[in-house]
N, CA, C and O atoms as a MOPAC input file, in Angstrom:
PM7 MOZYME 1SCF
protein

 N      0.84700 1    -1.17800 1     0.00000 1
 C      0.00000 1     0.00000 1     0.00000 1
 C      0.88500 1     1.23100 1     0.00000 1
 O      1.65100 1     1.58700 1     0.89600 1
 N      0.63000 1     1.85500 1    -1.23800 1
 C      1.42000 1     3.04300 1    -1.03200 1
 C      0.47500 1     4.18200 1     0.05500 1
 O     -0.70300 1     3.97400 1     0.34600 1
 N      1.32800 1     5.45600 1     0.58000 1
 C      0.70900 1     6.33900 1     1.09300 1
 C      1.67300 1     7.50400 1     1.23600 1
 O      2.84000 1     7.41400 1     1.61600 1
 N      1.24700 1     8.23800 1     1.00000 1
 C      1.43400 1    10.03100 1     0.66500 1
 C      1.96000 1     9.99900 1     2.16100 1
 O      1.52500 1     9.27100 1     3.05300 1
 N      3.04000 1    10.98600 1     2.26600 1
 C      3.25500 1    11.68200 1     3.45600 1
 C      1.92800 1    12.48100 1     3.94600 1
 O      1.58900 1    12.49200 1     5.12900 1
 N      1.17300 1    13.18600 1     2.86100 1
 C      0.20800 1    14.21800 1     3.41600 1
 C     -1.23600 1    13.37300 1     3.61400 1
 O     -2.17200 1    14.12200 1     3.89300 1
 N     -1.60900 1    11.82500 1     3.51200 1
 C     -2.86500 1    11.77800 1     3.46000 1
 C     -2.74000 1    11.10700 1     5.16100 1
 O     -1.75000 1    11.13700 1     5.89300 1
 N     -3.55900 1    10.75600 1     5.33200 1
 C     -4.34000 1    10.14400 1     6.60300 1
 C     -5.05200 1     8.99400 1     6.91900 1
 O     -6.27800 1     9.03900 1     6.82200 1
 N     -4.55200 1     8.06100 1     7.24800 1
 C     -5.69800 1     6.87700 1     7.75700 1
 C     -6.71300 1     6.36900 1     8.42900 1
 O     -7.24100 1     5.29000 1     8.69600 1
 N     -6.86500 1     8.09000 1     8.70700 1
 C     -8.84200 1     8.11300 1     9.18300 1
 C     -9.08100 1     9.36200 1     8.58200 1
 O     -8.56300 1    10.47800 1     8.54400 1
 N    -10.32000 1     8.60600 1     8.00100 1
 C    -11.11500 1     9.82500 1     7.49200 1
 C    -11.46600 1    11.07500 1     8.28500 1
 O    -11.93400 1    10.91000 1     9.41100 1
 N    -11.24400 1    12.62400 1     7.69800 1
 C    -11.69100 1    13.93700 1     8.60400 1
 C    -12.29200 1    13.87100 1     9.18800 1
 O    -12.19800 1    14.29500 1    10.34000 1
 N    -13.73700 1    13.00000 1     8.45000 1
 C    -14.88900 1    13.60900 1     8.26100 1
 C    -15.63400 1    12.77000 1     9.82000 1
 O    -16.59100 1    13.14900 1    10.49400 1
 N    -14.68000 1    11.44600 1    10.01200 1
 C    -15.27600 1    10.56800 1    11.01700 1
 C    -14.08000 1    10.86700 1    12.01100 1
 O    -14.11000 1    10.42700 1    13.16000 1
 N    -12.90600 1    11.71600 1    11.48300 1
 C    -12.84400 1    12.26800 1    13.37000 1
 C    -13.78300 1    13.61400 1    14.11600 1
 O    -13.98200 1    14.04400 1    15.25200 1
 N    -14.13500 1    13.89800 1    12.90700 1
 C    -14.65800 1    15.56400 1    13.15500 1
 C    -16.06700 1    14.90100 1    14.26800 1
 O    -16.41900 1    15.29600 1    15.38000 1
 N    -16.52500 1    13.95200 1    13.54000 1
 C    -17.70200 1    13.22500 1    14.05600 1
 C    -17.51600 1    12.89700 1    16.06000 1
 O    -18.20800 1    13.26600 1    17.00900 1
 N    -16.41800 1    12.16800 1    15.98100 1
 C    -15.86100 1    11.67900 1    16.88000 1
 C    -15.37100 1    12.59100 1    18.14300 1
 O    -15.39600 1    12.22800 1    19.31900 1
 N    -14.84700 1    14.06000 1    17.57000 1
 C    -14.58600 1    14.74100 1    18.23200 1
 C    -15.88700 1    14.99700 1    18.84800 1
 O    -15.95200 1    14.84800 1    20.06800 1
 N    -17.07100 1    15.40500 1    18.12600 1
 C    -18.05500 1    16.18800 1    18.70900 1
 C    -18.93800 1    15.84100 1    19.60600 1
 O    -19.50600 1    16.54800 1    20.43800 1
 N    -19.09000 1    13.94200 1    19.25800 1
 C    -19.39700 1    13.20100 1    20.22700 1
 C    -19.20000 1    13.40700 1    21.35000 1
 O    -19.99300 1    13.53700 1    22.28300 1
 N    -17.38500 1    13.47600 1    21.28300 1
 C    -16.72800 1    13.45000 1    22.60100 1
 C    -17.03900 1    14.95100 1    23.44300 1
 O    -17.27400 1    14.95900 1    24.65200 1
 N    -17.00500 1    16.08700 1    22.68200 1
 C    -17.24100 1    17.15000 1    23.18100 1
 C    -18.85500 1    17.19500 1    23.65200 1
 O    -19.17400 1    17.46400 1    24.81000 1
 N    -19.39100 1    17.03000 1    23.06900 1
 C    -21.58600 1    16.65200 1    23.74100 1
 C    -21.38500 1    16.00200 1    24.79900 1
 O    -22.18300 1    16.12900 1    25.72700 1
 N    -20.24400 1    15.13100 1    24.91500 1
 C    -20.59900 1    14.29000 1    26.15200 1
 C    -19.77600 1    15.23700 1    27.49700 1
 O    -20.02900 1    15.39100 1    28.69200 1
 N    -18.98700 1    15.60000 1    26.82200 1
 C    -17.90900 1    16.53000 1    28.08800 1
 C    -19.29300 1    17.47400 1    28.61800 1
 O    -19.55400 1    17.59600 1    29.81500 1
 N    -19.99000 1    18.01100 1    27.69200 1
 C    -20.53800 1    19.19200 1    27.88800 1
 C    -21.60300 1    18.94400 1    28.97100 1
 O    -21.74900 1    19.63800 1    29.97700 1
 N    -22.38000 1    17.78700 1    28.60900 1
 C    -23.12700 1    17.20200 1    29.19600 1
 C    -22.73700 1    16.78300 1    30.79200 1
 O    -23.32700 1    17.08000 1    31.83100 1
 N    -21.79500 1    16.16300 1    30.62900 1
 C    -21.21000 1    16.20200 1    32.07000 1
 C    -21.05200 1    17.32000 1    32.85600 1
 O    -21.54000 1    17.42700 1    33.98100 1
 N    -20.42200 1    18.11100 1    32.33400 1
 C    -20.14400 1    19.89800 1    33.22500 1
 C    -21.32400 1    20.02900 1    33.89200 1
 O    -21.57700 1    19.95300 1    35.09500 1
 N    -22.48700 1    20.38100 1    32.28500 1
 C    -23.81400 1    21.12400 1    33.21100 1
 C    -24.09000 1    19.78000 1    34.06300 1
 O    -24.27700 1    20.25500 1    35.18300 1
 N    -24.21800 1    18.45800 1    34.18400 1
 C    -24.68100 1    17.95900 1    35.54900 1
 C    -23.75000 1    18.13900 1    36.63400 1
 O    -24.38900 1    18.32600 1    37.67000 1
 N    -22.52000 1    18.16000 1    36.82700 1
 C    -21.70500 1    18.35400 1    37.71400 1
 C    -21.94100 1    19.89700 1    38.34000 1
 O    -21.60900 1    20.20500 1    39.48500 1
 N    -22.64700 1    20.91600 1    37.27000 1
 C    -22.72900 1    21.76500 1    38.24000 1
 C    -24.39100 1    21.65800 1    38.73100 1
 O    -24.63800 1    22.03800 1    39.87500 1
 N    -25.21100 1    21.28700 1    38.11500 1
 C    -26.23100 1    20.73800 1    39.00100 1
 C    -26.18300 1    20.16000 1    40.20700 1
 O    -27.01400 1    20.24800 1    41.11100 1
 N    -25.17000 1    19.56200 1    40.18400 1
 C    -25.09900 1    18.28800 1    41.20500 1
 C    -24.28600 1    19.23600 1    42.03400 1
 O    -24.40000 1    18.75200 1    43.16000 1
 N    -23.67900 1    20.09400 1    42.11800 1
 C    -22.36000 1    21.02600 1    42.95700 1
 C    -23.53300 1    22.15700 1    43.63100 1
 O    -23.51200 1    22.65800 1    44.75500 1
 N    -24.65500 1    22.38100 1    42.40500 1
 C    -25.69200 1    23.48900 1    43.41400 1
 C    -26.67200 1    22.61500 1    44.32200 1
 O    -27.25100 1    23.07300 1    45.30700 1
 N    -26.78800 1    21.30100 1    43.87000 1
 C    -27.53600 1    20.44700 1    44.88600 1
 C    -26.98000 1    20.27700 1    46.06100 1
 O    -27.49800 1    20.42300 1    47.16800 1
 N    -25.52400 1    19.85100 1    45.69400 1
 C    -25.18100 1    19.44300 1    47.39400 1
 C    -24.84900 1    20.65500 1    48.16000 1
 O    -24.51000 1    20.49800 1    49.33300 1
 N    -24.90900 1    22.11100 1    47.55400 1
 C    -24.10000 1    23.08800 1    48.58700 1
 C    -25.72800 1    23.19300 1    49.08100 1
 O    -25.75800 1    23.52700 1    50.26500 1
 N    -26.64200 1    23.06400 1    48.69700 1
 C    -28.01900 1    23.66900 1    49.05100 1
 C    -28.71200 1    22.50500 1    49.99400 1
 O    -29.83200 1    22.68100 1    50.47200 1
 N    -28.00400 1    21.38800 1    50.20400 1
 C    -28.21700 1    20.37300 1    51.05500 1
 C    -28.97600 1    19.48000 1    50.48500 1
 O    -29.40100 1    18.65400 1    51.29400 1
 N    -29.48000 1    19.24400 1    48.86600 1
 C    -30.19300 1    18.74100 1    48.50600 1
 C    -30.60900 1    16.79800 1    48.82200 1
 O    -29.53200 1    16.20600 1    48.89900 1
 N    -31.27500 1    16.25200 1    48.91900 1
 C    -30.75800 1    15.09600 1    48.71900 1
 C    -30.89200 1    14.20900 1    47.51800 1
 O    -30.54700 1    13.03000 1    47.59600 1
 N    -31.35100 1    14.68900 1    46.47100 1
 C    -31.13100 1    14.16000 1    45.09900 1
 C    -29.78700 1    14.26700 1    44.85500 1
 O    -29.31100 1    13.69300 1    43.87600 1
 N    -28.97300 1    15.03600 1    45.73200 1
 C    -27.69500 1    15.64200 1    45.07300 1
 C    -26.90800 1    14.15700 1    44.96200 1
 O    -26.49200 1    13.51500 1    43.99800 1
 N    -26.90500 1    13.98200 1    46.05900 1
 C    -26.23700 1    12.07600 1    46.50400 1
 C    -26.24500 1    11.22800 1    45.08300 1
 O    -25.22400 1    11.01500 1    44.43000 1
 N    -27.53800 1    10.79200 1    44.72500 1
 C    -27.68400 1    10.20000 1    43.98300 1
 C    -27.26900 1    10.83600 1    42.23200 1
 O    -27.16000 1    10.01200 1    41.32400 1
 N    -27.16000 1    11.68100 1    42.07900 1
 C    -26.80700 1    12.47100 1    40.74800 1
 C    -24.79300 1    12.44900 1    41.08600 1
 O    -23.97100 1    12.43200 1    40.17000 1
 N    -24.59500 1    12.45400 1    41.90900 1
 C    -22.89800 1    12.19600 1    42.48500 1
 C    -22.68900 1    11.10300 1    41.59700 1
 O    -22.09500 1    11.04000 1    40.52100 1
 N    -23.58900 1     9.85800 1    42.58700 1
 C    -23.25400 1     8.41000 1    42.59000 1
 C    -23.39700 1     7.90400 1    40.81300 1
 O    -22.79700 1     6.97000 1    40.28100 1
 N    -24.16800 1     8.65100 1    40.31100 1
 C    -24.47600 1     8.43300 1    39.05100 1
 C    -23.34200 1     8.86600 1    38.14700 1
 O    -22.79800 1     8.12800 1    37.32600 1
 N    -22.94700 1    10.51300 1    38.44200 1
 C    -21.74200 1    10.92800 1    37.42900 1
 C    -20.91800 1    10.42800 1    38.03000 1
 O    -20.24400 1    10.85000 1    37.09000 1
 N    -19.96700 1     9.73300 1    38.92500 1
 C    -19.20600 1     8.72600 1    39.37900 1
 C    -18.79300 1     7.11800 1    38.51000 1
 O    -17.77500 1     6.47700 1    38.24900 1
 N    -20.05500 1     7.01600 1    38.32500 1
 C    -20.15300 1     5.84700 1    37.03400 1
 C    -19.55300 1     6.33000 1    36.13100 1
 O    -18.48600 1     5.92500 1    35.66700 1
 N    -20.23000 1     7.31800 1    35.76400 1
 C    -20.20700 1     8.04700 1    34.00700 1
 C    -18.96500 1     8.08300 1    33.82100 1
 O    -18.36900 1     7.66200 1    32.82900 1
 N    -18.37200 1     8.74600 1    35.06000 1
 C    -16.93900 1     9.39500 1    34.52900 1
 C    -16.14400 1     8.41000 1    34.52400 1
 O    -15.15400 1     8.49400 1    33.79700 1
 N    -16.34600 1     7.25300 1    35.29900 1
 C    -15.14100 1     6.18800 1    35.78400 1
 C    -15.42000 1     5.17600 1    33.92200 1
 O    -14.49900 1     4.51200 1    33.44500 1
 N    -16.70600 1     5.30100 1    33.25800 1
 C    -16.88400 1     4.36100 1    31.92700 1
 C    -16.10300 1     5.24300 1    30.88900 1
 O    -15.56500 1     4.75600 1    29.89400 1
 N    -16.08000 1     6.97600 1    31.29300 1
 C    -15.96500 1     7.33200 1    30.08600 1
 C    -14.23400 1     7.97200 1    30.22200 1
 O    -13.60800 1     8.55500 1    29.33600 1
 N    -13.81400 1     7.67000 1    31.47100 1
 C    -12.35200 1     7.35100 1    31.67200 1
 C    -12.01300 1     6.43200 1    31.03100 1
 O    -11.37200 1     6.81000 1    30.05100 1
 N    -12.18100 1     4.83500 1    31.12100 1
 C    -11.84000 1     3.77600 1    31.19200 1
 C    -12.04000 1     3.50400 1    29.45400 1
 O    -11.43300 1     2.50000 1    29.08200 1
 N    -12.79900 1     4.24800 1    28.34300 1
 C    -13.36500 1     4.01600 1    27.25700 1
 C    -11.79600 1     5.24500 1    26.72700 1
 O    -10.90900 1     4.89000 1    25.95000 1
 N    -11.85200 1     6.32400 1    27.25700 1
 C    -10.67700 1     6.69700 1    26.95000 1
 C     -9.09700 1     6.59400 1    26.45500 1
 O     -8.48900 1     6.97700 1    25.45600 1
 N     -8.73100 1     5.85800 1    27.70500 1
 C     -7.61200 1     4.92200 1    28.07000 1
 C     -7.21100 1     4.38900 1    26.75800 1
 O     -6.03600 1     4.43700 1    26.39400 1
 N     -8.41000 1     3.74200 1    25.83400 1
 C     -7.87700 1     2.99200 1    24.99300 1
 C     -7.74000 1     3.36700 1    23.51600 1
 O     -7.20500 1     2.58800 1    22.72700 1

């Protein structure tokens, strides 16, 4: 297989994709983390459970990272 110094072995178009995924999901996380940061300063107790939940999230979407 020949290949160009200048081409690429992933398509733009499916990292551009990939990126944005990844960025919706970052984003998504923030605004609950600060949900979850005005719950617990306000003593909430949903706050607990929205913790225990982005705790998961972050530890799958660490671990999906990694690789």
């Amino acid at each position: 297989m020949n290949v160009s110094p200048n081409s690429s072995l992933v398509d733009p178009h499916v990292l551009g994709v990939i990126f944005i995924v990844f960025g919706a999901i970052s984003l998504a996380l923030g605004v609950a983390n600060l949900v979850m940061a005005y719950g617990l300063w306000k003593g909430k107790g949903w706050a607990w459970t929205i913790s225990i939940i982005l705790l998961f999230i972050g530890i799958a979407v660490d671990i999906i990272s990694l690789q």
